[in-house]
Structures are given as structure tokens and as C-alpha cells.
N, C-alpha and C positions, 0 to 999 in steps of 0.2 A: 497329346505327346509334346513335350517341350522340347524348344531347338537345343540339341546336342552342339554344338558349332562350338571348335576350340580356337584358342590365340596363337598365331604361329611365333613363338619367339625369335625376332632377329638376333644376330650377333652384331656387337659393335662395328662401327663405320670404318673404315681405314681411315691414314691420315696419308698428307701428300705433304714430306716433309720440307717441300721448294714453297709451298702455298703459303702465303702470309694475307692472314683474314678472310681465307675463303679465293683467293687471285692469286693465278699463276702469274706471274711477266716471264713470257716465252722468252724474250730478245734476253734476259738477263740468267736466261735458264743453261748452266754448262751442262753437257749431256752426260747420263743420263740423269733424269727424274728420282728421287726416291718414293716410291710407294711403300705405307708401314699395315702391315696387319699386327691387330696390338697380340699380346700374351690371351693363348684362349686356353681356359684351364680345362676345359675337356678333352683337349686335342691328345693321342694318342702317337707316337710312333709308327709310320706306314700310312696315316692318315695323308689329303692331299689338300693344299690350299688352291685355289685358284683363285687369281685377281683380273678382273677384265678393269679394260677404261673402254668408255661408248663415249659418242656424242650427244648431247643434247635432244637431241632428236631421236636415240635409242639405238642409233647403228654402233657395232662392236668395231671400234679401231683396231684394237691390239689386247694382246692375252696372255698370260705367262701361268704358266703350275709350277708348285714343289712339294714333293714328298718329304713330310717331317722326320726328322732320325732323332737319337736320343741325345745328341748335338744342338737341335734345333728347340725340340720342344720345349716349352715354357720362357722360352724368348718372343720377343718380338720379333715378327721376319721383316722384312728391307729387301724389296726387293726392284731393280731396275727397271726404269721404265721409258724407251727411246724420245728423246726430244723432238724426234720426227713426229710421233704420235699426238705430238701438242701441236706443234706448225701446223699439220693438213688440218686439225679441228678449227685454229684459229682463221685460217684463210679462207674455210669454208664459213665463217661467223658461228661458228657453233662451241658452247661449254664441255668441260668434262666432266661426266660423272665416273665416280671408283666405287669399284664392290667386289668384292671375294667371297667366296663360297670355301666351306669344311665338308671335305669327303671322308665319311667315317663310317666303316663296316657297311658298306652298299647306301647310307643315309646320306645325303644333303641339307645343308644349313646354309643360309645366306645371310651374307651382314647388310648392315643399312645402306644406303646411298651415299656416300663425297662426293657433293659439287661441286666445282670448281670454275672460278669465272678467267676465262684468258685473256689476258692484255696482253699487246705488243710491247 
């Protein structure tokens, strides 16, 4: 019997639109952050995004959801992200990573990974 095993498609990365070349500079960061989930063409109306940022080390700092309307969908979302959430990662010496999930009809999808490296 040959292996069945399929490919799980990610969705694209978020962007972090304070990050220049991959580095935050927290001290030069006015609050809040912008986190972008780009245009997902499948996304539907009632659907939900959800963007977490963890550390480096995998622990979940902070987390934000929004339900798409027919407002939203087919944009890019932008959505707020405290500068608090950047200082405790950086004090503690640890990076950010960003990633968002699509919740659609009881299905989850997950996008790639954003790292991001913190400077003071």
C-alpha cells in the first residue's frame, strides 16, 4: 500500500508593518504595532481571523480575533497590536513570532510564521 500522506497548505505570513527587514526597534515603536493579514481570497463573510504574537521560545504573549463582514472581506486586515507585547518579549531577550489562523465553516488554516527580531 503506498503512503497516502497529504501537503497541508499554509496561508501566507502576516506582515508587521513597524518591522524593517525582519527588526522591530521597540524604543522607536509609537503604540500600537500594526499587524497585516494580507487579502485571503477564500475568506468568506462570518469567517474568523485570529492573529497571535508568541515568543521565541513558543509562549503566546498576546492574541486578538475578528470576524470578517462584507466591509472587511477582500481587504487586507490591520489590526493592533500593544507595544507592551513587544517590551516584555524584549526584556525577557526573546523574538516575535506572528501567525493567524482562518476559521471557516468549523475548518482551520494557518499562515506561515513572522519573525521578528527586537532591538531596543
Amino acid at each position: 500500500m503506498k503512503d497516502k500522506s497529504f501537503a497541508v497548505t499554509m496561508l501566507p505570513a502576516p506582515s508587521l508593518k513597524e518591522a524593517i527587514n525582519g527588526v522591530l526597534y521597540v524604543h522607536n515603536l509609537i503604540d500600537p504595532a500594526h499587524g497585516e493579514v494580507p487579502v485571503l481570497r477564500d475568506a468568506v463573510p462570518g469567517d474568523t481571523i485570529k492573529l497571535t504574537v508568541s515568543n521565541s521560545d513558543g509562549f503566546l504573549e498576546w492574541d486578538t480575533k475578528i470576524v470578517l463582514t462584507d466591509i472587511t472581506i477582500e481587504k487586507p486586515i490591520v489590526l493592533p497590536i500593544p507595544k507592551a507585547t513587544f517590551e516584555r518579549m524584549l526584556n525577557a531577550g526573546t523574538n516575535a513570532v506572528l501567525q493567524y489562523s482562518l476559521e471557516s465553516a468549523g475548518n482551520q488554516k494557518l499562515s506561515m510564521h513572522l519573525s521578528i527580531e527586537l532591538k531596543d
